[in-house]
SEDONU-762361 format. One line per field, with one value per residue: z, x, y negated of N, C-alpha, C in turn; residue in one letter. Coordinates in pm, whole numbers, plus 50000, padded with zeros to 5 digits. Layout:
n_Z = c(Z:...) $
n_X = c(X:...) $
n_Y = c(Y:...) $
ca_Z = c(Z:...) $
ca_X = c(X:...) $
ca_Y = c(Y:...) $
c_Z = c(Z:...) $
c_X = c(X:...) $
c_Y = c(Y:...) $
resn = c(A:...) $
//
This chain:
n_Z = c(67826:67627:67566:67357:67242:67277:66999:67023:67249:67366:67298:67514:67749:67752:67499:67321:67332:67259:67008:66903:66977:66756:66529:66551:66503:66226:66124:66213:66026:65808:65758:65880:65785:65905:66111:66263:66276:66409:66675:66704:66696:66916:67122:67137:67025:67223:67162:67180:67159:67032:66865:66725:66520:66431:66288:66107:65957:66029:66206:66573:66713:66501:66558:66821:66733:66577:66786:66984:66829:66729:66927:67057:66857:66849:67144:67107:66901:66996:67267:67153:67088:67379:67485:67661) $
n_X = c(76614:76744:76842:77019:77016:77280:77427:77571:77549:77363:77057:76807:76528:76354:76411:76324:76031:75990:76063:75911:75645:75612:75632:75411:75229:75294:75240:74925:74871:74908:74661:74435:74457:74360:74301:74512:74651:74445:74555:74759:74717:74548:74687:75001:74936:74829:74523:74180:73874:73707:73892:74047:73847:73790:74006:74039:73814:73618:73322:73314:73166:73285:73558:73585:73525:73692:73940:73895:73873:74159:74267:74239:74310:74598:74731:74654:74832:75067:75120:75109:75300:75388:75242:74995) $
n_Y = c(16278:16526:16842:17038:17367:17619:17729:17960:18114:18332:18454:18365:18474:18297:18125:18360:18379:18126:18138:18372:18240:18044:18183:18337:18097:18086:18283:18291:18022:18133:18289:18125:17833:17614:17635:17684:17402:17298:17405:17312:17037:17024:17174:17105:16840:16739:16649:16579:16809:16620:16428:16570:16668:16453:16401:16632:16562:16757:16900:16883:17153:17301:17279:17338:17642:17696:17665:17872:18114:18065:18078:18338:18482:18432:18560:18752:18851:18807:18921:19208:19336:19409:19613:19535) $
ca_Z = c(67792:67548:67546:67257:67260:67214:66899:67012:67358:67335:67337:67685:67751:67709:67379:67254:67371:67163:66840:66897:66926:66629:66429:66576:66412:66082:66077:66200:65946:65652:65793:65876:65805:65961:66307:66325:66260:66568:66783:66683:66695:67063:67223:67077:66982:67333:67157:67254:67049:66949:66794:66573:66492:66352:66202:66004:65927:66065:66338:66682:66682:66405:66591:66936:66711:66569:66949:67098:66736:66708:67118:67078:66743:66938:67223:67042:66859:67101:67338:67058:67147:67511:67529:67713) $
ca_X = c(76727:76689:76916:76986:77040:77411:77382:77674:77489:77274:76912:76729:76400:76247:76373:76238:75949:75949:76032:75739:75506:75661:75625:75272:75177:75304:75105:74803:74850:74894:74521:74372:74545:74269:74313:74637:74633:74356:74609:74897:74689:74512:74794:75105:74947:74725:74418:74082:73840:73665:73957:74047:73756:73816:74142:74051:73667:73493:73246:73309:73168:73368:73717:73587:73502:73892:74023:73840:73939:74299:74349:74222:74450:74712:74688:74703:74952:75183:75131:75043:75393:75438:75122:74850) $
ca_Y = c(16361:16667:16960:17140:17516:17597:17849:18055:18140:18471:18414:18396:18509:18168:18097:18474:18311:17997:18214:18418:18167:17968:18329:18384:18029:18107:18387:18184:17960:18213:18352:18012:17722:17467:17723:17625:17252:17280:17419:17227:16898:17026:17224:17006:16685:16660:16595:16640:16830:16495:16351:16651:16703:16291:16414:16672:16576:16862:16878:16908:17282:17371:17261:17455:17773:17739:17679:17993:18220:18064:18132:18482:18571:18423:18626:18955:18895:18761:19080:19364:19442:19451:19712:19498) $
c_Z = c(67717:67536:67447:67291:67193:67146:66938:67178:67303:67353:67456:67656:67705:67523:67259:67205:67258:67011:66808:66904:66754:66467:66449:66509:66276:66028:66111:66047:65813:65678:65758:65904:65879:66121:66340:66297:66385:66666:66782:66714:66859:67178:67211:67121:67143:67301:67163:67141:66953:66841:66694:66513:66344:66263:66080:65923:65933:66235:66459:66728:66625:66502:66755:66871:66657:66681:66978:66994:66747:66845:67118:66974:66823:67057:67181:67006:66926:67203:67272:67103:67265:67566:67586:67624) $
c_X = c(76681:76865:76890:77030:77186:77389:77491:77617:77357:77106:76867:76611:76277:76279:76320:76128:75902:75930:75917:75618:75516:75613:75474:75176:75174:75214:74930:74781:74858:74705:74445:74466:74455:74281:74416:74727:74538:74418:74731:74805:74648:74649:74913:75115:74846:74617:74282:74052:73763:73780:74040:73980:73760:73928:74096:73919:73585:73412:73317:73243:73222:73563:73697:73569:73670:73943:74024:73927:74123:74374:74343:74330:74582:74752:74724:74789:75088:75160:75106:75171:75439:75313:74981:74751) $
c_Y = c(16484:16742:17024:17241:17556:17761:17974:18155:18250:18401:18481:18394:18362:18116:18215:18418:18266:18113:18292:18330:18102:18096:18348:18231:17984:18171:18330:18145:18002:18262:18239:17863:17577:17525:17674:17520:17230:17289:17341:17093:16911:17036:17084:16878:16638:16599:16630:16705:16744:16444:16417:16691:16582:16306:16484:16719:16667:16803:16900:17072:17348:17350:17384:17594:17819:17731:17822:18102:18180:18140:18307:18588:18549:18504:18728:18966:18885:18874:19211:19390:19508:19576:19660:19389) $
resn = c(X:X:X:X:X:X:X:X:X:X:X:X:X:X:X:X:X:X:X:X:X:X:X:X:X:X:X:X:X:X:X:X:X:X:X:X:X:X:X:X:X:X:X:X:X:X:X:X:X:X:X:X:X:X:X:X:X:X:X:X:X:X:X:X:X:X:X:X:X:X:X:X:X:X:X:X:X:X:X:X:X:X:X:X) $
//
């Protein structure tokens, strides 16, 4: 079953949420667009780091050094506003 969001209904804290992340991977992906193809293929797509690594022909070091940087840009930017 999927629920859609009835557009006339105020936004609730969870779909803030979503828009901020959705906004925080634009901006990713204007920075590093291979960072956030890592997190969209890990987070998203449930795949290990072997098998994006297979997706988007880099090493296996190179996809954990975009995890750790994409998680950490993410991170900031998604709380630079709430202060912590």
């Amino acid at each position: 079953r999927v629920t859609l969001i009835d557009a006339r209904k105020p936004a609730g804290p969870d779909d803030v949420a979503v828009l901020a992340l959705n906004e925080a991977l634009e901006r990713l992906k204007g920075v590093n667009p291979r960072q956030e193809r890592v997190v969209v293929l890990r987070y998203f797509g449930g795949m290990s780091q072997e098998e994006v690594a297979e997706v988007l022909e880099v090493s296996v070091p190179t996809v954990a050094r975009d995890w750790r940087m994409a998680r950490m840009l993410l991170h900031d930017w998604l709380t630079e506003d709430d202060g912590t």
